[in-house]
C-alpha positions as CSV (number, residue, x, y, z in Angstrom):
1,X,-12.6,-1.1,12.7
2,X,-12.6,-3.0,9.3
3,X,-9.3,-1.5,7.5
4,X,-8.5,-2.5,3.4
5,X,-5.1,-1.4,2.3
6,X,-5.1,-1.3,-1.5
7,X,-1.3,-1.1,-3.5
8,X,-0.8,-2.1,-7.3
9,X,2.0,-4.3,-6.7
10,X,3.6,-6.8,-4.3
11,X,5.6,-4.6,-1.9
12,X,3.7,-0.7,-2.5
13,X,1.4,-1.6,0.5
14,X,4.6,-2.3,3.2
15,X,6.2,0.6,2.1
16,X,3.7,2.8,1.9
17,X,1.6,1.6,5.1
18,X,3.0,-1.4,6.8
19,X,3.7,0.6,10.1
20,X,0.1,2.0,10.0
21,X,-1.8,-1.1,9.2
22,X,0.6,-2.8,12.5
23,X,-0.7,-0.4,14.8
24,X,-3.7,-1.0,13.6
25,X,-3.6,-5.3,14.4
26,X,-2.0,-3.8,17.7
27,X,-5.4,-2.1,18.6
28,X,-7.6,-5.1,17.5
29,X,-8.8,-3.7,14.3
30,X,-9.3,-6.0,11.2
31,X,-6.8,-5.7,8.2
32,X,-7.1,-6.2,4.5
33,X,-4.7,-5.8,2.0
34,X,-5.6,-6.4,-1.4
35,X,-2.1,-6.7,-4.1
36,X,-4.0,-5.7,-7.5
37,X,-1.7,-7.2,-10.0
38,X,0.8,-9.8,-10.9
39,X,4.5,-9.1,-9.6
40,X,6.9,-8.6,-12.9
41,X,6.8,-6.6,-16.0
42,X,6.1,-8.4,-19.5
43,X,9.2,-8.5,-21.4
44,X,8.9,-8.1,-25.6
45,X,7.0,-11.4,-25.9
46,X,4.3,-10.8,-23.4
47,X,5.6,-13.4,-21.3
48,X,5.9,-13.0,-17.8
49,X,9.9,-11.4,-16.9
50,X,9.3,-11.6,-12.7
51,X,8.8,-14.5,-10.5
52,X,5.3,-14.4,-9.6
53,X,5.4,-17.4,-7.6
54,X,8.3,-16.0,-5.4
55,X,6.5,-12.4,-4.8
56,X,3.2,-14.0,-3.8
57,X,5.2,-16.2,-1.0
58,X,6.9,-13.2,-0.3
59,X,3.4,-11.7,0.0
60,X,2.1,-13.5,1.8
61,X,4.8,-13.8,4.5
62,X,4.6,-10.1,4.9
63,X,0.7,-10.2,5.2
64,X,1.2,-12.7,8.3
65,X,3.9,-10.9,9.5
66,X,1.8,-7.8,10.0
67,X,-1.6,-9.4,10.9
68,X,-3.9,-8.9,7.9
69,X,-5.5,-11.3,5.8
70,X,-4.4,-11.2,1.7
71,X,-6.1,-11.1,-1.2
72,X,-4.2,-10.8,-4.6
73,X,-6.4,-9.6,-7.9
74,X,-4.0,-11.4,-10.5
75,X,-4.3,-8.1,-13.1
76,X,-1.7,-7.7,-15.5
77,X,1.1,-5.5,-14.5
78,X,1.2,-1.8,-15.9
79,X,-1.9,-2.6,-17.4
80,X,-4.4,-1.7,-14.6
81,X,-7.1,0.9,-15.7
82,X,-9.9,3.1,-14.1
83,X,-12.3,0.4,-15.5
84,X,-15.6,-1.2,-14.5
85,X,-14.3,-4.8,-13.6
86,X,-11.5,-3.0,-11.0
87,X,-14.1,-1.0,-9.9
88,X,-16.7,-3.7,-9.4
89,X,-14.5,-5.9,-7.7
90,X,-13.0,-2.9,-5.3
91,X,-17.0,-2.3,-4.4
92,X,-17.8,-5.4,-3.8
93,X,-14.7,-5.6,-1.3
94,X,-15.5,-2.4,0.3
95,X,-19.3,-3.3,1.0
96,X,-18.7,-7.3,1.7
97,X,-16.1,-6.5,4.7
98,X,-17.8,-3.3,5.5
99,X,-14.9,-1.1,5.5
100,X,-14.6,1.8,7.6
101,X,-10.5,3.0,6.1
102,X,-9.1,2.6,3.0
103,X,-5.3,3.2,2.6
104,X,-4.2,3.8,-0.9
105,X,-2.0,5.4,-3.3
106,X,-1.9,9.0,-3.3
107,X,-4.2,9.6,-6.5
108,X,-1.2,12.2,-8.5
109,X,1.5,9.3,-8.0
110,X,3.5,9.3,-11.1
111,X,3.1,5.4,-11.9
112,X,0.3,4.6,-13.9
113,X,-1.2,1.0,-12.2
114,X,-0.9,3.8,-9.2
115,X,-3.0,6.4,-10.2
116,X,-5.1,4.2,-11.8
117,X,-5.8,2.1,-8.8
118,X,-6.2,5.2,-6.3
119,X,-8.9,6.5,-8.7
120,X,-10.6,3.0,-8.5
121,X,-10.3,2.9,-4.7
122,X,-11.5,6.5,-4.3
123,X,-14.5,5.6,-6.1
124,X,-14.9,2.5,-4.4
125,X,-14.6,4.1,-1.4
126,X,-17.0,7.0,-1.7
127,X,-19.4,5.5,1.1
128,X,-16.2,4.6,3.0
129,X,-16.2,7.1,6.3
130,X,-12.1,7.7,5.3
131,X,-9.3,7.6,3.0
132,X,-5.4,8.1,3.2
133,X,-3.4,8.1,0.6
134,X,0.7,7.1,0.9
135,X,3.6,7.0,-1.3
136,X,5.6,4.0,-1.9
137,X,8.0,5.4,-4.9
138,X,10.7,8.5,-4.8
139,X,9.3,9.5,-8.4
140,X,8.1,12.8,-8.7
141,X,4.8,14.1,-10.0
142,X,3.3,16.8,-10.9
143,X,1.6,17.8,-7.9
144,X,4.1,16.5,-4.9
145,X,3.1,14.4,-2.3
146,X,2.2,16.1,0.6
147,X,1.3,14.6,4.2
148,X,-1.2,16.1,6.7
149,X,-2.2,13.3,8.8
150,X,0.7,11.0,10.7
151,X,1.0,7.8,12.3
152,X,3.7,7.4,15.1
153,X,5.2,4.0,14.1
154,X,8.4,4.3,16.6
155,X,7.4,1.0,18.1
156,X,6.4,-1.0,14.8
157,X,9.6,0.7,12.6
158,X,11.8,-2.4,13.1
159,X,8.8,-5.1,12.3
160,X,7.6,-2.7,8.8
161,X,11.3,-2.9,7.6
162,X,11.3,-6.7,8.4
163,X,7.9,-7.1,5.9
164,X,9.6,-5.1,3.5
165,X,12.6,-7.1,3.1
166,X,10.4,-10.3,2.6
167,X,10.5,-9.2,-1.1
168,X,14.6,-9.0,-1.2
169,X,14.1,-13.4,-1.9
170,X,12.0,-12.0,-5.4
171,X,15.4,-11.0,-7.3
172,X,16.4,-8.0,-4.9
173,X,12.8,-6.5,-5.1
174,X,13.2,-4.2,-2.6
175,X,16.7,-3.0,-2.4
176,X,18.3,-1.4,0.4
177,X,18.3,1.8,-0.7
178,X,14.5,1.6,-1.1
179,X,14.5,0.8,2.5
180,X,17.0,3.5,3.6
181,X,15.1,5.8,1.9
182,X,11.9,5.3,3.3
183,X,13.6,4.8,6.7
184,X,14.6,8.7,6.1
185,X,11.2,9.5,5.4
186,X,9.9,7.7,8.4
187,X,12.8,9.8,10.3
188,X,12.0,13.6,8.9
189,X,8.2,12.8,9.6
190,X,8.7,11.6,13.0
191,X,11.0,14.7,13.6
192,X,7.8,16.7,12.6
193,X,5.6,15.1,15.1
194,X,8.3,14.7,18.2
195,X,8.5,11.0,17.7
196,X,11.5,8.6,16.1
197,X,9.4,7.2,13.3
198,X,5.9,8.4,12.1
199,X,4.5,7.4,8.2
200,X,3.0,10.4,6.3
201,X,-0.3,10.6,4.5
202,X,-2.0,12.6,2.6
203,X,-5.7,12.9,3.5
204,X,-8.4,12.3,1.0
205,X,-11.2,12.1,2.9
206,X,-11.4,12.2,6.6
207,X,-15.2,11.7,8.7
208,X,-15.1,12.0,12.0
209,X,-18.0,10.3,14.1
């Protein structure tokens, strides 16, 4: 199975899948995660206010640590629209490694690269036999998000947190209480499905053959 993980920025795709996509390099499937845009936020100059240099490392550390290959877009933070070059490029991606799942952000996430880039994968995807989408933020939106499919990730739990705290190096980019919080999440869900750690999604589209 050919599997792309899409996230706007350095870090969303751990959190919000890392423990799926390793189970996935456990069973021999192929892995693709694809960052969209640059690491920091533009301060009042338009210059860049992160280290960009230090997340892509980072990124790329986590990307061997879980088993997929990385590819990086280079779009400008916050600025990532439902557009035809995002869209374009996401086909082209999808039909060139002939994807079979896409993992994404849920599309009613309250950040707007987010939103913008699940609508562009969703769209992207529409050929694709499957589509999850995760959560990678505690913001709320107005529609919540709400998992009905679950991956037990008991066994992978400790390896995920290590790919998340690859990003603590890019000025503390995922804090600990990110990663507690998550943790929780990974806890309750797994509680739900009579394991120690599960990841929750929320199910977009789902063919089975």
């Amino acid at each position: 199975m050919n599997v792309l993980a899409v996230g706007s920025h350095f870090n969303n795709i751990e959190i919000g899948c890392g423990g799926a996509l390793l189970k996935h390099v456990q069973k021999g499937d192929r892995v693709i995660l694809f960052v969209a845009a640059t690491a920091g936020m533009l301060n009042s100059d338009r210059q860049e206010a992160g280290r960009e240099e230090v997340a892509s490392r980072n990124a790329q550390e986590a990307a061997e640590l879980i088993g997929g290959k990385l590819i990086m877009g280079g779009y400008e933070t916050m600025h990532l629209e439902f557009e035809d070059a995002l869209n374009a490029r996401l086909v082209h991606l999808v039909e060139r490694e002939k994807i079979d799942l896409i993992y994404t952000h849920f599309p009613d996430d309250a950040q707007h690269d987010h939103r913008s880039l699940a609508r562009a994968a969703i769209h992207a995807g529409r050929h694709v036999p499957s589509i999850l989408g995760y959560r990678c933020t505690w913001y709320q939106s107005e529609k919540p998000f709400v998992p009905n499919f679950f991956v037990d990730i008991s066994d992978v739990w400790e390896k995920k947190e290590e790919a998340m705290r690859k990003y603590q190096s890019n000025s503390g980019r995922v804090k600990e209480e990110k990663i507690a919080y998550f943790k929780n999440d990974a806890a309750n869900y797994g509680l739900q499905n009579g394991v120690s750690y599960a990841e929750g999604f929320q199910v977009i589209k789902w063919l089975e053959r």
